[in-house]
C-alpha positions as CSV (number, residue, x, y, z in Angstrom):
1,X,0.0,0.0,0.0
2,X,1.2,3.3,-1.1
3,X,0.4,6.4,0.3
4,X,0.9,10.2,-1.1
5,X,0.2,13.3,-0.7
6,X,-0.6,15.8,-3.4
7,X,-2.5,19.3,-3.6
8,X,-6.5,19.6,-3.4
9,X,-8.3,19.1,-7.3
10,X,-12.0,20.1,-7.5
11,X,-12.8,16.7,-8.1
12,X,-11.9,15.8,-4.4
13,X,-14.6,18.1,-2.9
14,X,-17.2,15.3,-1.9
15,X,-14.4,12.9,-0.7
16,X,-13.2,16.1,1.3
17,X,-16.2,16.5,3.3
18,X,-16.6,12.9,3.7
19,X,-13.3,12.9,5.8
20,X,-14.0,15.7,7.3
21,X,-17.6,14.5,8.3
22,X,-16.2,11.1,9.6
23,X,-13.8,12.8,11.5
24,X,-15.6,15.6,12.8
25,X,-19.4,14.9,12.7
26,X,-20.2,17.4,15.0
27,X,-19.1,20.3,12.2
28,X,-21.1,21.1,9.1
29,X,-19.3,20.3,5.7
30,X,-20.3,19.6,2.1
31,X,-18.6,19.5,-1.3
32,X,-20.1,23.0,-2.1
33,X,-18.3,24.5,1.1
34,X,-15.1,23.3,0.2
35,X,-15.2,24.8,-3.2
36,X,-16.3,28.1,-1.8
37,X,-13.5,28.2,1.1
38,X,-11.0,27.5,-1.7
39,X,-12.3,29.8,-4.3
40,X,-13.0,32.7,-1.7
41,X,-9.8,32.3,0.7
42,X,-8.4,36.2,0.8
43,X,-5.3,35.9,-1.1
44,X,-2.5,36.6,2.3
45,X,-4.6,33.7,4.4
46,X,-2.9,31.7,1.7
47,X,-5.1,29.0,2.2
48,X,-4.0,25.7,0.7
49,X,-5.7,22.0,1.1
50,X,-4.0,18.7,0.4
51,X,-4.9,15.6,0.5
52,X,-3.5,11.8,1.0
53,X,-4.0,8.7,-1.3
54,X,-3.6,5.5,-0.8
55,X,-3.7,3.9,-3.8
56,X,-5.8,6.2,-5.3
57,X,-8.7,6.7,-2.7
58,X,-8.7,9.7,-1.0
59,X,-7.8,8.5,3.1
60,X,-6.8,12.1,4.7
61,X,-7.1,16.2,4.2
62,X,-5.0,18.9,5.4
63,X,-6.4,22.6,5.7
64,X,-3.6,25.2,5.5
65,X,-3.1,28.7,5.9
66,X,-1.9,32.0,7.4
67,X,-3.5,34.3,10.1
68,X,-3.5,36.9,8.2
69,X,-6.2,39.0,10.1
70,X,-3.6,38.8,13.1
71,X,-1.4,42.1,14.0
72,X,1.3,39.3,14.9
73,X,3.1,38.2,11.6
74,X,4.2,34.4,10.8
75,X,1.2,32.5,12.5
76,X,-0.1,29.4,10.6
77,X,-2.4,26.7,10.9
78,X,-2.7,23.2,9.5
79,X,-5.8,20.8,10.9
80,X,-4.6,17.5,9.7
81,X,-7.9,14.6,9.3
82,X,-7.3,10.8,8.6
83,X,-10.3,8.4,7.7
84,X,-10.9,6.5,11.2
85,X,-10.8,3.1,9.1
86,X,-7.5,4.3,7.8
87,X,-5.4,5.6,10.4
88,X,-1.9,4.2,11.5
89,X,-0.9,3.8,7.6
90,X,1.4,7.1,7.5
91,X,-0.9,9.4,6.0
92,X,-1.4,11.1,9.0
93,X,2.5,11.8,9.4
94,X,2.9,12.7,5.7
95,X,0.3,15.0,6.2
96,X,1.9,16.9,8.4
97,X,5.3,17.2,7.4
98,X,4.1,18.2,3.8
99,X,1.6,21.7,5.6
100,X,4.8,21.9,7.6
101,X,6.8,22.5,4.5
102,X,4.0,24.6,2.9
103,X,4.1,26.9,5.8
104,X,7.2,27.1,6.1
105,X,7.3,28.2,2.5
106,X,5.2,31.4,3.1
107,X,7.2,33.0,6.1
108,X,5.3,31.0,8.5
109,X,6.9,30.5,12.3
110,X,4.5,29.7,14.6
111,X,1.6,26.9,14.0
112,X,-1.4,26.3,15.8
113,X,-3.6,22.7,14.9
114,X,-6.8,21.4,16.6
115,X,-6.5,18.1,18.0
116,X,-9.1,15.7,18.9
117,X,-8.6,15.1,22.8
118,X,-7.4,11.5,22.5
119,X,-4.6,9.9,24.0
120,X,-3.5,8.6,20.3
121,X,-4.1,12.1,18.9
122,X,-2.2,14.0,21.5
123,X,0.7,11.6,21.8
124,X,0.9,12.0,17.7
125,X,0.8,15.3,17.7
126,X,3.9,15.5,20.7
127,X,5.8,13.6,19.1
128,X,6.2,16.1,16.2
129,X,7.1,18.8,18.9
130,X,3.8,20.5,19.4
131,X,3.0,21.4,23.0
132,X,-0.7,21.9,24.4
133,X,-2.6,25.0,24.8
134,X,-6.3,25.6,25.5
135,X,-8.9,23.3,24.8
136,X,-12.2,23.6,23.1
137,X,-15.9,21.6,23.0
138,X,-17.9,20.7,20.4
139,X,-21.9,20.5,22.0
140,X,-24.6,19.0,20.6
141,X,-28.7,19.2,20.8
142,X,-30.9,17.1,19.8
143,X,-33.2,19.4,18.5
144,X,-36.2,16.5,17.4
145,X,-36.6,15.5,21.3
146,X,-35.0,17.7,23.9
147,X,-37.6,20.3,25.0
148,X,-36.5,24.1,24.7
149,X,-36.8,26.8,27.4
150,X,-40.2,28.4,25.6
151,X,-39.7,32.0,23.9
152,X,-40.0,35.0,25.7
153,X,-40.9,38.6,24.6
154,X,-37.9,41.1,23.6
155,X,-38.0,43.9,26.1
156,X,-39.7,47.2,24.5
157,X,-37.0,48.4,23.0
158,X,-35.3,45.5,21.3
159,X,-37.1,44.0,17.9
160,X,-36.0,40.5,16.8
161,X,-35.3,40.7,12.8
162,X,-33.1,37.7,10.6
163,X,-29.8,37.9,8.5
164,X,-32.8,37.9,5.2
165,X,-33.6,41.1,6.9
166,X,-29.6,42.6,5.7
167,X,-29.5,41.2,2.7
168,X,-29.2,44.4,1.1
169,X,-26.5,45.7,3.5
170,X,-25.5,43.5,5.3
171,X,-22.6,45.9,6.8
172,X,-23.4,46.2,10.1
173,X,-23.4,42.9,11.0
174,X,-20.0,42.8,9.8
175,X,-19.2,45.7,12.6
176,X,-20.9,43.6,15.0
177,X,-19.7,40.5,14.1
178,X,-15.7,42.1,13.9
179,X,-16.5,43.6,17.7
180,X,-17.6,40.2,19.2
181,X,-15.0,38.6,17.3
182,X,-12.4,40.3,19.4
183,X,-13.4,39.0,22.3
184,X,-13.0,35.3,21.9
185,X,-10.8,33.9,23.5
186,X,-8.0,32.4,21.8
187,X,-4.4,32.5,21.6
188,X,-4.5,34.3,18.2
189,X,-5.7,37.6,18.4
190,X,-7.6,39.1,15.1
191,X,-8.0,42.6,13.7
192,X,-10.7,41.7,11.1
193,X,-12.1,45.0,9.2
194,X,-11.8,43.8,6.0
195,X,-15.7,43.9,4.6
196,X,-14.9,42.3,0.9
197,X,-13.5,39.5,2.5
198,X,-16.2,38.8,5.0
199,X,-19.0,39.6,2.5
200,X,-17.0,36.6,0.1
201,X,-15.9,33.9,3.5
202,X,-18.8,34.3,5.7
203,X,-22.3,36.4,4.2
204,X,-21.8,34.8,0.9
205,X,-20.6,31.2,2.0
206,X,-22.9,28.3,1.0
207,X,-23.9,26.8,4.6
208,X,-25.3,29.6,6.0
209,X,-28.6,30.6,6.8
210,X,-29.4,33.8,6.6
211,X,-33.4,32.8,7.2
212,X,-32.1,31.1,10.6
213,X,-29.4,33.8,11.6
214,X,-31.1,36.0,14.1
215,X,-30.3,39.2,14.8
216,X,-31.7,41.6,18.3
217,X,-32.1,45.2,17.1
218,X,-32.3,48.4,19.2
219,X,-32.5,51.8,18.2
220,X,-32.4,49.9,14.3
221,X,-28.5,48.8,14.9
222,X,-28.0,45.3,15.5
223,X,-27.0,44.8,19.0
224,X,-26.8,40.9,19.2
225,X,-27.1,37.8,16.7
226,X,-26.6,34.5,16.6
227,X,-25.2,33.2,13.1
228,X,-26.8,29.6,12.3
229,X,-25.4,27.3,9.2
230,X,-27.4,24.2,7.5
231,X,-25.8,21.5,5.8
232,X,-28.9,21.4,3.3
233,X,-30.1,18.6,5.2
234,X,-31.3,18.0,8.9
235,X,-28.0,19.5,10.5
236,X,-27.8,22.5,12.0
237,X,-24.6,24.7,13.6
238,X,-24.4,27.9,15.2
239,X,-20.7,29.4,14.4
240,X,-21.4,32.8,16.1
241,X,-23.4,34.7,18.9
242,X,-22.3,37.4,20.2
243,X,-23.6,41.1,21.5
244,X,-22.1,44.6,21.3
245,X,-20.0,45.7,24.4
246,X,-22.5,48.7,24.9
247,X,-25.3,46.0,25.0
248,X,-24.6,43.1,27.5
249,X,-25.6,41.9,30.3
250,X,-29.3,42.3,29.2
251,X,-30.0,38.7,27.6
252,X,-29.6,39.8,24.1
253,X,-27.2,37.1,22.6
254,X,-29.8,33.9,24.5
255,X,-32.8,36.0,23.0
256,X,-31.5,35.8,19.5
257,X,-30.0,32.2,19.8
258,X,-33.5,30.9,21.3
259,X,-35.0,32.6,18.1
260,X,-32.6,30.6,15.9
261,X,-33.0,27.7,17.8
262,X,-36.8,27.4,17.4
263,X,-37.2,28.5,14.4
264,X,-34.6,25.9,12.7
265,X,-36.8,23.0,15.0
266,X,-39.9,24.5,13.0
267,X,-38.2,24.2,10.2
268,X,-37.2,20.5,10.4
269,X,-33.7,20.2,11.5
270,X,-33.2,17.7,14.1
271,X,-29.6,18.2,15.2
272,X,-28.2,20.9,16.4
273,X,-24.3,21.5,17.3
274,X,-22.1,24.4,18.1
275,X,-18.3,24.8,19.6
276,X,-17.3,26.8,22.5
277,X,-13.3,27.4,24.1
278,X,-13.6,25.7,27.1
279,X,-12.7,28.6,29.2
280,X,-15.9,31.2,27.8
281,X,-17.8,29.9,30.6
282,X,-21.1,32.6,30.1
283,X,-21.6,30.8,26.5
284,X,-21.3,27.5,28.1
285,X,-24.1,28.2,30.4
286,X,-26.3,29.6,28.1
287,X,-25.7,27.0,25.7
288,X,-26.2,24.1,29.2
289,X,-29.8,26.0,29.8
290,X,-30.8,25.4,26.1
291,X,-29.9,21.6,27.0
292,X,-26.7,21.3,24.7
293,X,-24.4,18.7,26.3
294,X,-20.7,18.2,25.7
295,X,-19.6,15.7,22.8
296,X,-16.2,16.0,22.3
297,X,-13.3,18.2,23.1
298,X,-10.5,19.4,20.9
299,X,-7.1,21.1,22.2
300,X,-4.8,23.6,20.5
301,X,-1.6,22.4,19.7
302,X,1.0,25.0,19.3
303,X,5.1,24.8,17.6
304,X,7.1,27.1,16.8
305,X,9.0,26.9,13.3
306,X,12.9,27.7,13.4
């Protein structure tokens, strides 16, 4: 058995997700969202897939790129995925070494990867000199049979609206959604204000919903959302909620996320999942009182190049 590694071809998309869905079920991915992260990548992340063959079938991806939303230069990531039915065969390793070379490539000196807290995973990724940092969970809802806390009324001022409701500028949710950004935590800090690039990686990206995004307004700004993708099918993901600074501490981001949440159950999706860093402890709770529970738990791997 032979095993390679070459660069991403449109014709891998569907085996692309596939991997990605085995390894990851609890994140959203289809062919058409691969295309679309490839095709609208802003051209410093230089984003860069690759994928590993075994004898011609498609066994493991690699997503690559540069921070380049980050006021620190040099900072990379690669997120390395085998199929579970073929790991232990080197195409894992190869994987790696190959990003690593990529990265290196385009003045990267720093990486950062997500690892899948198991003992194999974490002992593979130490033994190519990363070192641990924070950790992560992925939650999940089963939105077909797990009751949710009922809707209650906005206060006076507040009116609930949906991402259909921006659609011809859709700027200030990119303000909002740049502020909130800022204050995830992370060990990568972003300076996003670049509107193109949002309006082509996030408005305008296939998964999501702009119908199930919801959005709390006051005084006609938006003051809280809560971004929802689909996966086309019965799969749902929120990837964002957040609320202004001038705004919290009122309920804002569980108003619009119970919103989401109820209207994607009307709509007949029956599983919901979102991510949270393990130390953002008001999201956990919120996302505990809506009845997510905890159903895996990724950790940041960090090494620096040199």
């Amino acid at each position: 058995m032979t095993v390679i590694v070459r660069d991403f071809r449109a014709e891998d998309a569907g085996g692309f997700a596939h991997i990605r869905r085995l390894a990851l079920p609890f994140m959203l991915a289809t062919p058409e969202s691969v295309l679309h992260d490839v095709a609208h990548a802003h051209r410093d992340a230089h984003h860069r897939l690759l994928v590993a063959e075994e004898d011609g079938e498609l066994v493991g991806t690699a997503q690559t790129g540069i921070v380049y939303d980050s006021p620190q230069p040099g900072q990379g990531c690669l997120n390395v995925y085998v199929h579970p039915e073929r790991r232990g065969r080197g195409a894992g390793a190869l994987l790696v070494r190959t990003a690593e070379e990529r990265l290196a490539e385009v003045s990267a000196t720093k990486l950062f990867a997500w690892v899948l807290d198991e003992p194999a995973n974490r002992a593979f990724a130490e033994r190519r000199g990363y070192r641990p940092s924070r950790s992560a969970h992925f939650l999940r809802l089963d939105l077909a049979n797990s009751p949710l806390p009922p809707r209650r009324e906005p206060p006076a001022d507040v009116e609930l609206r949906t991402g259909a409701d921006f659609t011809d500028d859709p700027r200030p949710l990119f303000a909002l959604d740049a502020e909130t950004l800022q204050d995830e935590p992370g060990d990568i800090t972003h300076e996003f204000t670049d509107y193109e690039a949002w309006l082509k990686e996030t408005w305008h990206h296939p998964l999501l919903s702009h119908e199930l995004t919801s959005v709390a307004v006051v005084d006609g700004r938006p003051a809280a959302f809560s971004a929802a993708r689909t996966d086309g099918g019965i799969r749902y993901g929120t990837v964002m909620t957040g609320t202004a600074r001038a705004h919290r501490g009122r309920g804002l981001a569980k108003l619009a996320k119970s919103d989401s949440l109820h209207r994607a159950r009307a709509a007949g999706l029956t599983e919901a999942f979102t991510g949270n860093d393990s130390g953002n402890e008001p999201m956990l709770a919120i996302n505990k009182w809506f009845g997510y529970e905890i159903c895996a738990t990724e950790v940041q791997y960090v090494r620096e190049l040199g």
